[in-house]
N, C-alpha and C positions, 0 to 999 in steps of 0.2 A: 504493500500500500504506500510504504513511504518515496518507492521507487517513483511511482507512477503520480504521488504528486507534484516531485521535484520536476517529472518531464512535463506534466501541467503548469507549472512553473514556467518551464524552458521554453514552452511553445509560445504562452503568452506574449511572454518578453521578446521573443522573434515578430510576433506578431505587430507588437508593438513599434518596433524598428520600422517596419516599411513606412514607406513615404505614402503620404497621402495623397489622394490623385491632385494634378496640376486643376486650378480655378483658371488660368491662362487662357484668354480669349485665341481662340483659331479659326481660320478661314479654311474650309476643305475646298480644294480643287485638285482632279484627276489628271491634271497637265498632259501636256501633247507626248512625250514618249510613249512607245507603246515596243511588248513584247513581240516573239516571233508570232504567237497565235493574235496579235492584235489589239492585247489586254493594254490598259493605261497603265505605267509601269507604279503612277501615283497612287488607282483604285487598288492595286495591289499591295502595296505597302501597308496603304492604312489601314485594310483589309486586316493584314499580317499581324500587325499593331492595337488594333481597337476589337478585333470578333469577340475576346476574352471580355469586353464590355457591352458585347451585345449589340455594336454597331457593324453595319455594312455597307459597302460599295460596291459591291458582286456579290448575288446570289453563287450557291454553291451547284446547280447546276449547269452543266457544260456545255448544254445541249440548248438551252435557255434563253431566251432573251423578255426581260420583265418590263413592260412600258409603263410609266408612273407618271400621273400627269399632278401638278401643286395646283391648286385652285384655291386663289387669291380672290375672286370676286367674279362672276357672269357676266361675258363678254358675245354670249349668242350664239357659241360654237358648240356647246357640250353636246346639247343632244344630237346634233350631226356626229359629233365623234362618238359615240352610244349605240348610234343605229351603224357607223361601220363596223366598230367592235363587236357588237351582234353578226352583222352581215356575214363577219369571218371567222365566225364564234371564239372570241378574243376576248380574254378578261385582262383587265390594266386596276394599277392603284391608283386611288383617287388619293391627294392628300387633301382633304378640306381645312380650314379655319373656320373659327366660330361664327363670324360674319356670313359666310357662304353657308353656314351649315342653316343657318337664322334663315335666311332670304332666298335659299331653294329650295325647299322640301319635295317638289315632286323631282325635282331632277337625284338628291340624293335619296328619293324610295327607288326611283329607277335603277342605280347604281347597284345598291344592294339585291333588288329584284334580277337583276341578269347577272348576279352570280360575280360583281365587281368587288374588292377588297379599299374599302373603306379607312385611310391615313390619318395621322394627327397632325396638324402643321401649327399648333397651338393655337388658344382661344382669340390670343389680342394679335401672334403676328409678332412678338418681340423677339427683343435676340435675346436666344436663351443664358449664353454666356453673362450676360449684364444683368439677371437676373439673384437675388438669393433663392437659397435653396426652399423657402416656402413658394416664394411667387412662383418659381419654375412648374412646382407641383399642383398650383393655381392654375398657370397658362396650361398643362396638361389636362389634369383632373375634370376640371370644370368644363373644356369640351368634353371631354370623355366621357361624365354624366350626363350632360344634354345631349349627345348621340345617343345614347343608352335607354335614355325615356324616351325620349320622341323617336326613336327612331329603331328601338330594342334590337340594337347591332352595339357591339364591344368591341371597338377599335384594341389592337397591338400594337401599332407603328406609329412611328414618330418621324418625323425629318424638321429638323432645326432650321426656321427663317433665315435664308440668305447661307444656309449653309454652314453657318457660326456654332460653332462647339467648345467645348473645352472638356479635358478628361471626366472632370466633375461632374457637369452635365449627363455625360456618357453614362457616369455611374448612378445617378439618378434616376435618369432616366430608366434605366433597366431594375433598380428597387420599385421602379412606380409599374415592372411587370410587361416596361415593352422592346421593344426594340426600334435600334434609331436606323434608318435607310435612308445612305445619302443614294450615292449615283455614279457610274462610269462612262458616262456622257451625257453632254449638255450643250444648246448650242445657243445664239443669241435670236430667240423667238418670243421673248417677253413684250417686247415693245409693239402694241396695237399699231403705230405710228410707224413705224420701221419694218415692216416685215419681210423677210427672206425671201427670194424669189422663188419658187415653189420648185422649179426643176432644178436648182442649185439646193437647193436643201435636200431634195429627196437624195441626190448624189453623197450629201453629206450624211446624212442619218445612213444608209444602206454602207457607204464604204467604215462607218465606224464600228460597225457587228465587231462581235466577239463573243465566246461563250460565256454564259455566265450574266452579261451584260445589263447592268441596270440604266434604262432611259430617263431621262428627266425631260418632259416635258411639258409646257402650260399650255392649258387650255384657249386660252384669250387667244391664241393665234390662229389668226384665217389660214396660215401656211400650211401650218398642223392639219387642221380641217381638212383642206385640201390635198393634201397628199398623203393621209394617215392611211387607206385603203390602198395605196399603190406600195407602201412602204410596206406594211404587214406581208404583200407580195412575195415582193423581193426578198425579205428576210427568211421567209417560208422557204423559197427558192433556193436560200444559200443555206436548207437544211437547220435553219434554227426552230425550235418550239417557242411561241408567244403565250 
C-alpha cells in the first residue's frame, strides 16, 4: 500500500509539471505547399499537432473529400446549393451562427431533413481566442441549446470565427464535448462584391483535391452556387467520395 501511494505521489507531481496549454492567439492557414499526394503540407502538420485536442484539418478518410460551407448570414444561395446537394445525393457541413440559426429556420429544418451535419460557428461570431474561458463556453453552449430546442438536433463541431484559435481554446473546446474542424482548403469566395469567375474557380477547387480533404466554403457566393454541381462532378470523377 505504501508503495503504491508514493507512485500516487509520483504521478501527481508529473502531472503537475506539464505546461498548461498556450492562451496564445493563432491564425490557422493550410499554406500553398503541398505533399506528393496533394495534401497542404500546413493541414498536415496541424493535423499532426492538435488531433490529441480534438481538432482537425483533414478528415481521416482517404478516399474522402468533406464540403463545409460557414454561414454567416443568407445571401439567396442556400437553397440552390441544397437542391444540388440532393441532386447528387451529397451531404456537406453547414457551420451556422446564432444569427443565421435565428433568421432561417426553414432553410436549417431543410439541412437537417436531407441528412446534412449541422456546425457551431458560435452564437455572437467572436474570436474565440479573445474570449475567457466562461464566455467561450457562452458563444458555444448557448447556440448549442437553441439548436437543440428548436431544432432537436445536437451539434459536435465547432470551427472558430476567422479561423482564430489558440491551444486553450482547443482544449475547451473538446471538455465542452466537441470537436473543432478547420479546413485544407479555402479560397477567396466571401466577398458578395468580388466574386470569382466561375470557370476559374471550378479549375481551382477541382485541381486542389486531395484525400482526406476538408473544403471551406461560404454560402453567400453566387460562384459556389454556380458551379457546386459541376464540381461535385469532377471530384466524383477523380474517384473521391463526397
Amino acid at each position: 500500500m505504501k508503495r503504491c501511494f508514493f507512485s500516487l505521489i509520483a504521478c501527481c507531481a508529473l502531472l503537475m509539471q506539464l505546461p498548461a496549454p498556450s492562451a496564445d492567439a493563432l491564425g490557422y492557414g493550410q499554406g500553398t505547399a503541398v505533399d506528393s499526394q496533394n495534401c497542404p503540407l500546413g493541414a498536415a502538420e496541424f493535423q499532426a499537432q492538435y488531433e490529441g485536442l480534438g481538432a482537425y484539418a483533414l478528415s481521416n478518410d482517404s478516399n474522402q473529400i468533406l464540403l463545409t460551407f460557414d454561414q454567416g448570414y443568407e445571401n439567396g444561395y442556400t437553397a440552390s446549393i441544397l437542391d444540388t446537394l440532393k441532386e447528387h445525393h451529397v451531404t456537406a457541413l453547414f457551420f451556422v451562427t446564432g444569427d443565421y440559426a435565428k433568421r432561417n429556420p426553414e432553410l436549417i429544418r431543410r439541412m437537417i431533413r436531407e441528412g446534412h451535419a449541422i456546425g457551431n460557428h458560435g452564437m455572437r461570431h467572436a474570436a474565440a481566442p479573445a474570449l475567457s474561458q466562461d464566455a467561450l463556453r457562452a458563444e458555444i453552449m448557448e447556440l448549442h441549446d437553441f439548436v437543440l430546442q428548436e431544432y432537436d438536433y445536437e451539434m459536435q463541431y465547432f470551427r472558430p470565427p476567422c479561423g482564430e484559435y489558440s491551444e486553450a481554446v482547443l482544449q475547451s473546446v473538446q471538455e465542452l464535448g466537441y470537436q473543432t474542424v478547420f479546413w485544407s482548403f479555402a479560397y477567396v469566395d466571401w466577398n458578395p462584391d468580388q466574386q470569382p469567375d466561375p470557370q476559374s474557380a471550378l479549375h481551382t477547387l477541382t485541381d486542389a483535391a486531395h484525400g482526406g480533404a476538408i473544403y471551406l466554403l461560404h454560402s453567400v457566393s453566387a460562384t459556389n452556387a454556380e458551379v457546386l454541381g459541376s464540381l461535385i462532378d469532377a471530384l466524383q470523377e477523380k474517384g473521391y467520395q463526397l
